[in-house]
TITORGU-317187 format. One record per atom (N, C-alpha, C, O): residue in three letters; x, z, y. Coordinates in steps of 0.05 Angstrom, whole numbers, plus 5000, padded with zeros to 4 digits. Layout:
BEGIN
alaXZY/...
This chain:
BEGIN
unk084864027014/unk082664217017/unk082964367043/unk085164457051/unk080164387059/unk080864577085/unk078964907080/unk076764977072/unk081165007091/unk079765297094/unk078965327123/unk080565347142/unk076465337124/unk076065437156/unk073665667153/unk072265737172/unk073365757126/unk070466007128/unk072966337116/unk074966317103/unk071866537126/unk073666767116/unk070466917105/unk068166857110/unk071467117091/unk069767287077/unk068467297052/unk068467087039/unk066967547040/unk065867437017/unk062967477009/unk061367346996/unk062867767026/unk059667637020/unk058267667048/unk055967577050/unk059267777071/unk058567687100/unk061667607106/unk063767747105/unk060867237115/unk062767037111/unk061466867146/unk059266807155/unk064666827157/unk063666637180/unk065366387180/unk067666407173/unk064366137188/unk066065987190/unk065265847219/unk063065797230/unk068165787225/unk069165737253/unk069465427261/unk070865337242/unk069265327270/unk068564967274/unk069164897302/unk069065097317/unk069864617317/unk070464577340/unk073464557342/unk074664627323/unk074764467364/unk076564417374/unk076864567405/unk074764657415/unk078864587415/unk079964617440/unk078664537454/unk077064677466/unk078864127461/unk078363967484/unk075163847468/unk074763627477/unk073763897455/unk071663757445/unk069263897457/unk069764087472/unk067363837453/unk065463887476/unk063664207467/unk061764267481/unk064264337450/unk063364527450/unk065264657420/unk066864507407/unk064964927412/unk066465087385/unk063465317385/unk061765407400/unk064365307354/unk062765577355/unk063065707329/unk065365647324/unk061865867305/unk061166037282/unk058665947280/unk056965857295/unk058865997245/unk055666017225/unk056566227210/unk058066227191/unk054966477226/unk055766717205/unk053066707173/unk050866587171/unk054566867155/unk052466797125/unk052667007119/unk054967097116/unk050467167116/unk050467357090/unk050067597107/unk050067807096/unk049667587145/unk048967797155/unk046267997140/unk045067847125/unk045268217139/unk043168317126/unk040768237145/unk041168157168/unk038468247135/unk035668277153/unk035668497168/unk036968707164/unk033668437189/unk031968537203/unk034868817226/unk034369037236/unk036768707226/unk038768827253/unk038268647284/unk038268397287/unk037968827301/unk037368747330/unk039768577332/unk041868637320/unk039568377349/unk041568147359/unk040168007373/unk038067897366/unk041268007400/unk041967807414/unk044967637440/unk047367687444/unk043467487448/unk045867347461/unk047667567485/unk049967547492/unk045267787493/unk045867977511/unk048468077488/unk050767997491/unk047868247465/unk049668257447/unk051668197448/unk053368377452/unk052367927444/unk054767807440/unk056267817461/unk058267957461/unk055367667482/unk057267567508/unk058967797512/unk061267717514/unk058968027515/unk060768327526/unk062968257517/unk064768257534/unk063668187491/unk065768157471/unk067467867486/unk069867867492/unk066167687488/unk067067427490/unk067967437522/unk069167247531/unk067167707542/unk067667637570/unk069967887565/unk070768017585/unk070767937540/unk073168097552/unk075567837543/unk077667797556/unk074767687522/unk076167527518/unk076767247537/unk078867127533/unk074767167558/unk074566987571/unk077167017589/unk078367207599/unk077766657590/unk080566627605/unk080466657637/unk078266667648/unk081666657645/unk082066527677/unk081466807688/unk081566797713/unk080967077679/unk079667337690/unk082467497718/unk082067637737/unk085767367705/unk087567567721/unk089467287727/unk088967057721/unk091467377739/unk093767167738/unk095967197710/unk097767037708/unk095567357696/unk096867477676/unk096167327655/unk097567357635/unk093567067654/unk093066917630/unk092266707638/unk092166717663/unk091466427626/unk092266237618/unk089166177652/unk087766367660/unk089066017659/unk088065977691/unk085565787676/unk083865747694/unk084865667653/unk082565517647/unk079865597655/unk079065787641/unk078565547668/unk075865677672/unk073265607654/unk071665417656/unk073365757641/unk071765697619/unk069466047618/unk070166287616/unk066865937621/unk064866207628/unk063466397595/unk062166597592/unk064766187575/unk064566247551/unk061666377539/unk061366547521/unk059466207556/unk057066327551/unk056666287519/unk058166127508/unk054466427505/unk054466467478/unk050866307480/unk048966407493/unk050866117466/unk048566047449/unk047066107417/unk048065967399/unk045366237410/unk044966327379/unk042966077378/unk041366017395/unk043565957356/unk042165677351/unk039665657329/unk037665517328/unk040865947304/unk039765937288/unk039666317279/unk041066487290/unk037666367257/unk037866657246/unk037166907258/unk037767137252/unk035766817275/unk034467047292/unk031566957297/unk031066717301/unk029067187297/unk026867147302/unk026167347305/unk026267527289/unk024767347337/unk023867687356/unk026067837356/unk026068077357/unk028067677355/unk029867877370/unk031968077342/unk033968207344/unk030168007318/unk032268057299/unk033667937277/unk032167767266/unk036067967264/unk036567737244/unk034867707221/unk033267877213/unk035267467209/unk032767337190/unk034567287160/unk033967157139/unk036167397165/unk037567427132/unk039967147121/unk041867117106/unk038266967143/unk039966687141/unk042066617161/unk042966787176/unk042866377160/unk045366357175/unk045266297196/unk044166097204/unk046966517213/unk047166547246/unk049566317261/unk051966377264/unk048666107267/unk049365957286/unk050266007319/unk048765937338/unk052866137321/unk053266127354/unk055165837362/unk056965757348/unk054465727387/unk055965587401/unk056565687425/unk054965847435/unk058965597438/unk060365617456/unk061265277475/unk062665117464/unk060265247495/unk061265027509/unk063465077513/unk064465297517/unk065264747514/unk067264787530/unk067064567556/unk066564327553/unk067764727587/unk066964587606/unk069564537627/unk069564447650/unk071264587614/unk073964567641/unk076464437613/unk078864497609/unk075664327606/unk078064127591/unk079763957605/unk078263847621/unk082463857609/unk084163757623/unk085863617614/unk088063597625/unk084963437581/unk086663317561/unk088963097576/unk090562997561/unk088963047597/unk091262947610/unk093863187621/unk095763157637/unk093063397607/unk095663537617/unk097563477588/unk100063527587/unk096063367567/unk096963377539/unk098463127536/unk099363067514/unk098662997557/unk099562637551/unk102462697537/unk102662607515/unk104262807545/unk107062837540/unk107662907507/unk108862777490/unk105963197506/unk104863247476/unk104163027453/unk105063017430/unk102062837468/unk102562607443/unk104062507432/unk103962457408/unk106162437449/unk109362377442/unk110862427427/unk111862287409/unk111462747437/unk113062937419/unk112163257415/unk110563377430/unk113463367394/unk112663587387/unk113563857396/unk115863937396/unk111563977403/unk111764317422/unk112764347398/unk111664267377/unk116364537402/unk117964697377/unk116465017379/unk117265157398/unk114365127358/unk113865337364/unk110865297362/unk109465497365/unk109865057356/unk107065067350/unk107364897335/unk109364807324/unk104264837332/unk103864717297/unk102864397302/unk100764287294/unk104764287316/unk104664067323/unk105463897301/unk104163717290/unk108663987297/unk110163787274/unk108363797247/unk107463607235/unk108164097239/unk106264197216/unk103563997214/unk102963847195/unk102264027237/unk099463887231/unk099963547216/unk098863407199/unk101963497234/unk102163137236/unk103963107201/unk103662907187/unk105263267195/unk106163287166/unk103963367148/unk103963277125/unk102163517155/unk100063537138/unk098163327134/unk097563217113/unk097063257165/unk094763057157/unk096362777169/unk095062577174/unk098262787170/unk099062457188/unk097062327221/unk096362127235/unk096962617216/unk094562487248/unk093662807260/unk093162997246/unk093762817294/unk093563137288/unk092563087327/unk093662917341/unk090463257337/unk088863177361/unk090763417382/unk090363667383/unk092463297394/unk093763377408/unk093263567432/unk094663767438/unk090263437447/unk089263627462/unk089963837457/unk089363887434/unk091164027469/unk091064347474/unk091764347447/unk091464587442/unk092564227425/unk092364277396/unk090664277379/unk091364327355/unk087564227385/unk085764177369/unk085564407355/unk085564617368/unk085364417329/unk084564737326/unk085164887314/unk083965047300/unk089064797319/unk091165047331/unk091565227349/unk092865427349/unk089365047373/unk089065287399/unk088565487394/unk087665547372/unk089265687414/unk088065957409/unk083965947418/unk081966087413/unk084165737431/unk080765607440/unk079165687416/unk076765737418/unk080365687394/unk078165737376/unk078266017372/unk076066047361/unk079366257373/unk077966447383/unk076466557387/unk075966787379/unk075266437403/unk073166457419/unk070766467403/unk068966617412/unk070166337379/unk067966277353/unk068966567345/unk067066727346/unk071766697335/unk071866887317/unk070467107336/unk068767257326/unk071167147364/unk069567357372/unk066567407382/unk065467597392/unk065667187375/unk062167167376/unk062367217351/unk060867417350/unk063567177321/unk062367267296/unk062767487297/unk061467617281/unk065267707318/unk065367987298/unk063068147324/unk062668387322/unk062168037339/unk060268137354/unk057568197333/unk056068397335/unk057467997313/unk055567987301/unk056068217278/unk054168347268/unk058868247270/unk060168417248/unk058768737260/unk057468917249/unk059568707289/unk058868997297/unk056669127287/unk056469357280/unk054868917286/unk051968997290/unk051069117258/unk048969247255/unk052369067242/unk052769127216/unk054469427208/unk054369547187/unk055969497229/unk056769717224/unk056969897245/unk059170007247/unk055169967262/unk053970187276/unk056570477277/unk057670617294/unk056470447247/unk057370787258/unk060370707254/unk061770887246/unk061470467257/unk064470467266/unk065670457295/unk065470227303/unk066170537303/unk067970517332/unk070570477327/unk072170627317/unk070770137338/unk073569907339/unk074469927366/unk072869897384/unk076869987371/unk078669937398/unk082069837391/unk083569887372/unk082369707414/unk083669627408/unk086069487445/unk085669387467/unk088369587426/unk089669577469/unk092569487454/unk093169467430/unk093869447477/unk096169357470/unk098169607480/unk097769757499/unk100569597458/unk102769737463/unk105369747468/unk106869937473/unk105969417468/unk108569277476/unk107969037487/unk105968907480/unk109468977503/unk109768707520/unk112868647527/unk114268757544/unk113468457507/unk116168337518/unk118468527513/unk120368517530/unk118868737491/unk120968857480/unk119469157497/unk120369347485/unk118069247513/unk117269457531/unk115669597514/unk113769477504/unk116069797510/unk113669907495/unk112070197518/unk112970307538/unk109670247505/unk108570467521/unk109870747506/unk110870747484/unk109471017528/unk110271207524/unk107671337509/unk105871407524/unk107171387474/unk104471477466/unk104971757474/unk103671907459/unk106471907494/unk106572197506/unk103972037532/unk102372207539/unk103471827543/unk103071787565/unk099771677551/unk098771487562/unk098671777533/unk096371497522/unk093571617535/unk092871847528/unk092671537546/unk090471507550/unk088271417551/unk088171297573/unk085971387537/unk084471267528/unk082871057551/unk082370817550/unk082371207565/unk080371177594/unk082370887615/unk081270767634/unk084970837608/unk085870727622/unk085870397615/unk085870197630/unk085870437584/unk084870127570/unk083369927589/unk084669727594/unk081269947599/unk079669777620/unk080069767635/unk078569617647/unk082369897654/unk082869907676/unk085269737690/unk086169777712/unk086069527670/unk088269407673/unk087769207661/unk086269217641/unk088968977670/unk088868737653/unk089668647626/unk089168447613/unk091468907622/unk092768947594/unk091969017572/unk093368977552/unk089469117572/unk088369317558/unk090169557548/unk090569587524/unk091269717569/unk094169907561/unk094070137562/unk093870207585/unk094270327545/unk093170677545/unk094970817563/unk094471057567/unk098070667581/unk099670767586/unk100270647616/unk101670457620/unk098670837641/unk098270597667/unk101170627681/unk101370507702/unk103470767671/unk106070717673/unk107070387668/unk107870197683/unk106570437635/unk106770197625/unk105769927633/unk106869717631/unk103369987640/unk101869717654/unk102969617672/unk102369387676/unk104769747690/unk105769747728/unk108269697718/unk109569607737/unk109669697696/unk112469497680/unk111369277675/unk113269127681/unk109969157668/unk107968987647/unk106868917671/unk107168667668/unk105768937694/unk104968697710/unk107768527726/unk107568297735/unk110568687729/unk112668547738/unk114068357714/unk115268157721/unk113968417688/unk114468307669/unk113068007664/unk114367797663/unk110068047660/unk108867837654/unk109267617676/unk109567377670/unk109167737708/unk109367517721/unk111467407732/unk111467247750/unk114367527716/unk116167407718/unk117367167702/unk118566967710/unk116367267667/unk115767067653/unk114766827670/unk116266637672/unk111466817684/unk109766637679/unk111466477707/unk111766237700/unk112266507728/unk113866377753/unk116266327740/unk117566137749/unk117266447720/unk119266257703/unk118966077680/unk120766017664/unk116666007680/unk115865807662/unk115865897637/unk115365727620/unk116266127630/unk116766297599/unk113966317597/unk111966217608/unk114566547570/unk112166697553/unk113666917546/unk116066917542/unk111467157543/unk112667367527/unk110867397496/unk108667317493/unk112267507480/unk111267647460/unk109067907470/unk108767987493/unk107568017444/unk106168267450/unk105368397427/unk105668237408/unk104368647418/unk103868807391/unk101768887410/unk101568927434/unk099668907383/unk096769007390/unk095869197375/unk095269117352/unk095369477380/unk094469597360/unk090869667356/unk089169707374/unk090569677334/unk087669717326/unk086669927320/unk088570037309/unk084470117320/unk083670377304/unk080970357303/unk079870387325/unk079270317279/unk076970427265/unk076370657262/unk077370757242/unk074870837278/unk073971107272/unk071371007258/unk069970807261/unk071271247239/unk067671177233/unk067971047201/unk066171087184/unk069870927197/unk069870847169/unk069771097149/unk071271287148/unk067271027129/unk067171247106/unk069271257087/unk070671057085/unk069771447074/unk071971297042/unk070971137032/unk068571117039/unk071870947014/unk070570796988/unk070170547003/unk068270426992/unk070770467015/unk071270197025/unk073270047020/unk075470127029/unk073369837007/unk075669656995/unk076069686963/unk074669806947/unk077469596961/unk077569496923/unk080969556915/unk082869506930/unk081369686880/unk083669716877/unk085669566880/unk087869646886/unk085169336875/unk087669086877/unk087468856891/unk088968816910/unk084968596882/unk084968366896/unk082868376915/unk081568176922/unk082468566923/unk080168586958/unk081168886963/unk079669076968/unk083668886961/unk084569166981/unk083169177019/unk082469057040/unk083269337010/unk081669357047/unk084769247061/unk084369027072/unk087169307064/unk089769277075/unk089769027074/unk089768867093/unk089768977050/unk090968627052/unk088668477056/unk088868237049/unk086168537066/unk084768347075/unk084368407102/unk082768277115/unk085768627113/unk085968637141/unk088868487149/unk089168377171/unk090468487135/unk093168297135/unk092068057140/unk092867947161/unk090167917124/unk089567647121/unk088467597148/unk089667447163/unk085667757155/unk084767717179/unk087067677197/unk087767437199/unk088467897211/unk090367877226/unk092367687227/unk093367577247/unk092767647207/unk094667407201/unk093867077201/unk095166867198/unk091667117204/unk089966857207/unk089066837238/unk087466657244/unk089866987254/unk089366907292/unk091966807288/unk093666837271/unk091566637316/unk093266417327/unk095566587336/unk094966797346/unk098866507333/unk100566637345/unk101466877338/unk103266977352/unk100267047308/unk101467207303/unk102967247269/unk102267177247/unk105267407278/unk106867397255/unk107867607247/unk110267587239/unk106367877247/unk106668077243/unk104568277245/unk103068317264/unk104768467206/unk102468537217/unk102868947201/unk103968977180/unk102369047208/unk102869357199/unk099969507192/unk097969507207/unk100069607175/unk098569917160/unk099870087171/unk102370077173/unk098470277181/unk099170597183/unk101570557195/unk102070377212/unk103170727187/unk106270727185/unk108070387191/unk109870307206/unk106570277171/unk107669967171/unk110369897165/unk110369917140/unk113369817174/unk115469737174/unk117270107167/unk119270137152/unk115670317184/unk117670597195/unk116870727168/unk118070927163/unk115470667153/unk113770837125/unk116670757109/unk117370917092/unk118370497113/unk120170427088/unk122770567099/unk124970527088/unk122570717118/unk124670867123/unk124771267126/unk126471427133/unk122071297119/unk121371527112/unk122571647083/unk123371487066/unk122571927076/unk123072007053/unk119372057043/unk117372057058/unk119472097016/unk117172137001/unk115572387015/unk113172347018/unk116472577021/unk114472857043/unk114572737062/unk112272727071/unk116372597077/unk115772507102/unk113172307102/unk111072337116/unk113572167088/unk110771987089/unk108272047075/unk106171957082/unk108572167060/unk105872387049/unk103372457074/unk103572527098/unk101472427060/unk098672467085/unk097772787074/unk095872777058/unk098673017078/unk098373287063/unk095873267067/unk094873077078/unk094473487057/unk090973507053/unk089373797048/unk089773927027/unk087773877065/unk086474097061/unk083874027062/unk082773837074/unk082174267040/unk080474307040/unk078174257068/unk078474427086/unk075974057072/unk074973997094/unk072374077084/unk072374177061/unk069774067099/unk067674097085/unk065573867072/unk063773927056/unk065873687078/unk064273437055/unk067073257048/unk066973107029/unk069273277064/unk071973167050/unk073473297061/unk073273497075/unk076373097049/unk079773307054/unk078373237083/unk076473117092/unk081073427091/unk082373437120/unk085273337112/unk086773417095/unk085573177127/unk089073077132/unk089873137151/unk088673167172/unk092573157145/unk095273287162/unk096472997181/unk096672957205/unk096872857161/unk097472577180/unk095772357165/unk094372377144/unk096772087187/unk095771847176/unk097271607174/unk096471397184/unk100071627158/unk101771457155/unk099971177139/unk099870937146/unk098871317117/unk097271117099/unk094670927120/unk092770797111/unk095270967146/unk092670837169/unk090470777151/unk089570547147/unk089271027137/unk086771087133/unk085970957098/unk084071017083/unk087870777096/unk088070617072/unk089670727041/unk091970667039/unk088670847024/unk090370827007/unk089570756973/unk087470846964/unk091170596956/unk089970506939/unk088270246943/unk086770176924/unk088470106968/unk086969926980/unk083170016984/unk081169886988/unk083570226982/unk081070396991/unk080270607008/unk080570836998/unk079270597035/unk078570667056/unk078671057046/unk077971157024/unk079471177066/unk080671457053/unk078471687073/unk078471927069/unk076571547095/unk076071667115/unk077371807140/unk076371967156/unk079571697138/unk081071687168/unk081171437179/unk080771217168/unk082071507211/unk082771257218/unk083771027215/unk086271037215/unk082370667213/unk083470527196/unk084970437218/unk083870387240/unk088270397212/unk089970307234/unk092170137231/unk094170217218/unk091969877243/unk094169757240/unk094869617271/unk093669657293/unk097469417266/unk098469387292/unk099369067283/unk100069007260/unk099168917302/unk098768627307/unk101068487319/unk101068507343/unk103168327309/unk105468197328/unk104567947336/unk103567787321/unk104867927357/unk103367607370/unk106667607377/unk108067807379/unk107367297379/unk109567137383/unk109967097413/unk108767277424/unk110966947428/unk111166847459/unk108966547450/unk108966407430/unk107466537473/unk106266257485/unk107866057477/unk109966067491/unk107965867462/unk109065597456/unk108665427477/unk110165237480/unk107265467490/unk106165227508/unk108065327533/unk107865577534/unk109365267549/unk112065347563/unk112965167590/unk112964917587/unk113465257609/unk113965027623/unk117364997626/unk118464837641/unk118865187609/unk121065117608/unk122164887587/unk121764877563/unk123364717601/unk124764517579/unk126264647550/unk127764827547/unk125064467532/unk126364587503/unk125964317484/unk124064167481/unk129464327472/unk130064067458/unk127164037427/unk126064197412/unk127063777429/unk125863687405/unk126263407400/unk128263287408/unk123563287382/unk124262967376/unk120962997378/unk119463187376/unk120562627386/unk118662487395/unk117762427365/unk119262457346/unk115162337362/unk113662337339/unk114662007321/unk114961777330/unk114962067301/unk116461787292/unk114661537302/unk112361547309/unk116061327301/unk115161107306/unk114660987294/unk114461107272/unk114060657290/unk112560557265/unk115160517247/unk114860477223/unk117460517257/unk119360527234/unk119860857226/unk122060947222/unk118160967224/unk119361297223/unk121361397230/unk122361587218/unk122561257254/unk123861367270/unk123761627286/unk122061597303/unk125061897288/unk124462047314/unk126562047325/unk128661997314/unk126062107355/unk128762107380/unk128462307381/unk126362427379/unk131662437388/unk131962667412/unk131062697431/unk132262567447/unk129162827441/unk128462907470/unk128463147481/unk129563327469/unk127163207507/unk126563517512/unk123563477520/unk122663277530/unk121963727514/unk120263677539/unk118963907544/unk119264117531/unk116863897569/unk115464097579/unk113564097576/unk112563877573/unk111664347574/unk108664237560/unk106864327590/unk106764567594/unk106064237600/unk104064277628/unk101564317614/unk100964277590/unk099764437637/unk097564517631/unk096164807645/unk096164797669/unk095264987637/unk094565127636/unk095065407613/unk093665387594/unk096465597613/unk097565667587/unk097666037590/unk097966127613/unk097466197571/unk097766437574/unk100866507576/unk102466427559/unk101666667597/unk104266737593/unk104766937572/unk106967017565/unk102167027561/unk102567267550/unk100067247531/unk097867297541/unk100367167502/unk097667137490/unk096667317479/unk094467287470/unk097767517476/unk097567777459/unk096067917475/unk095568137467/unk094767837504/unk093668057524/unk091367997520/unk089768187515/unk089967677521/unk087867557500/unk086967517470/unk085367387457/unk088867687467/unk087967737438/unk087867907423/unk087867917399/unk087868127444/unk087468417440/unk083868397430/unk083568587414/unk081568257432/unk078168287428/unk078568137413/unk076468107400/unk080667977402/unk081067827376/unk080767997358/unk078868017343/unk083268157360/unk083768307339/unk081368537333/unk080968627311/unk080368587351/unk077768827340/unk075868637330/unk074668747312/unk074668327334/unk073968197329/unk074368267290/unk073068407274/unk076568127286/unk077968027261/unk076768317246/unk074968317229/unk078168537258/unk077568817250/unk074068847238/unk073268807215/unk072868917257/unk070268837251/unk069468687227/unk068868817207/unk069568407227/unk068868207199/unk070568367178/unk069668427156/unk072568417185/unk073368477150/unk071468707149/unk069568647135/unk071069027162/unk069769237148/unk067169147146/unk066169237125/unk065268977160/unk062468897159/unk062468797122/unk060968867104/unk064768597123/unk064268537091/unk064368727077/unk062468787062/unk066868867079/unk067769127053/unk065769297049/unk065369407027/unk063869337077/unk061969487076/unk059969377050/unk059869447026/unk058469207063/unk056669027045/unk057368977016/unk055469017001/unk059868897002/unk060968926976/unk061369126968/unk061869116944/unk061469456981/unk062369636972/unk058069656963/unk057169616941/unk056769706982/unk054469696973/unk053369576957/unk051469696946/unk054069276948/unk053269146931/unk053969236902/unk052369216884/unk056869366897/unk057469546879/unk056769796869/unk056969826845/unk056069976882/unk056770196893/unk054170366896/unk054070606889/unk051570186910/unk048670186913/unk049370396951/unk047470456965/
């Protein structure tokens, strides 16, 4: 059985490959009559688009957005929203070596143990290429929830973290990093491109924040708002770590320490802190919903690293090493910072919609 749709009652599913001639989303269950168009979307998808710095992966790809279906005069029609995405700079001969043997660190061995057959290009649709579909659907997510404001920047690169004495909001766009800390960014451009002239990758943590979310969003147990922001998150390419509020530092707090205290506000509390990142009970509390994202290092590498060649007709594998050429992010976590507000987005657009469907 394949899973390739997320959501439950505004649900998108993601289709295409890397090297195949186009990817895209069929979002379901958007509401009627919300303004959309392609102007819409593209903003999202050109912060995501590759080839923009030397800091990411050099493919030139213009990631224009097509709506195929679910729109009429300019607003949605209740039915299912079809976006595609061309792909126009494919280079499946950088992948010849790849056929062979297996990148240690991607889901090369996995795929070919799963299905006994697995499309090597760029990884087929292991790439992070597909992406690119999740952030035309949460473009569409946005449009569904107006009064949330999603941002989202990064706060580590490569063991470095930013100084949050240094955060500034205004500096996010101003760097290729998306980084609140333009200290930190001016570490982080010697970093990344020492990695990338050494054939490495770095790791990166992304953090997220939802202002604008009401209480009463999410469900007590099996549609917690948390763990279906876990899921989201945990379902982009490359990452393996994922935090609430506090996250990992909450299991080393005492019981007052991690306590969110509470005063009297005038249509709700006022909180003192936001260890619980806005969530508690798996239900939206009206603070900020906040979590933080571990992306892994780039698999794709031009440093040599031992593996074995794909068995042969006797199910044989050899020892080898190899290098994976191409085109590759040294740093994937810097493109997948509009992922993650992406991901963010679809989950509250649903919770929204189910909490209404419940709730009235």
């Amino acid at each position: 059985m394949s899973f390739n749709t997320f959501g439950h009652v505004f649900r998108f599913t993601t289709w295409g490959e890397s090297h195949g001639p186009a990817l895209g989303a069929v979002v379901d269950g958007c509401p009627p009559g919300i303004a959309l168009s392609e102007a819409d979307i593209q903003p999202f998808l050109d912060k995501r688009r590759p080839g923009t710095s030397k800091f990411t992966t050099q493919r030139q790809e213009p990631d224009s957005v097509r709506i195929l279906s679910g729109i009429f005069e300019g607003r949605t029609t209740g039915t299912p929203i079809s976006l595609m995405i061309e792909n126009v700079d494919q280079r499946s001969k950088d992948y010849s070596e790849v056929a062979k043997a297996y990148r240690p660190g991607h889901a090369d061995y996995s795929y070919d143990a799963k299905y006994g057959f697995r499309d090597y290009r760029g990884g087929g649709r292991s790439s992070a290429r597909e992406t690119a579909a999740r952030v035309a659907a949460g473009a569409v997510a946005r449009a569904v929830i107006p009064e949330v404001e999603i941002l989202a920047y990064v706060v580590e690169i490569g063991g470095d973290a930013i100084d949050r004495a240094n955060f500034e909001k205004s500096q996010i766009g101003k760097n290729p990093f998306w980084c609140p800390d333009e200290a930190a960014a001016g570490r982080w451009e010697r970093l990344v491109d020492e990695a990338r002239k050494a054939g490495s990758s770095l790791g990166a943590v992304v953090e997220c924040v939802a202002t604008g979310v009401p209480p009463g969003w999410g469900a007590p147990l099996y549609a917690k708002l948390d763990s279906e922001l876990a899921a989201a998150m945990m379902g982009i390419n490359a990452v393996k770590a994922v935090e609430i509020g506090a996250g990992f530092e909450a299991a080393r707090f005492r019981g007052e320490q991690n306590a969110d205290p509470m005063r009297p506000g005038t249509n709700q509390p006022v909180f003192l802190a936001n260890n619980a990142g806005g969530i508690a009970g798996g239900i939206s509390t009206g603070q900020p919903v906040v979590c933080r994202v571990g992306f892994k290092p780039t698999s794709s590498i031009l440093t040599p690293v031992d593996t074995i060649t794909r068995p042969n007709d006797q199910g044989i594998s050899e020892a080898t090493e190899i290098v994976t050429k191409g085109r590759h992010d040294p740093c994937v976590g810097i493109r997948g910072t509009p992922v993650v507000e992406a991901m963010m987005a679809l989950v509250l657009a649903d919770q929204k919609l189910l909490h209404r469907a419940q709730c009235g």
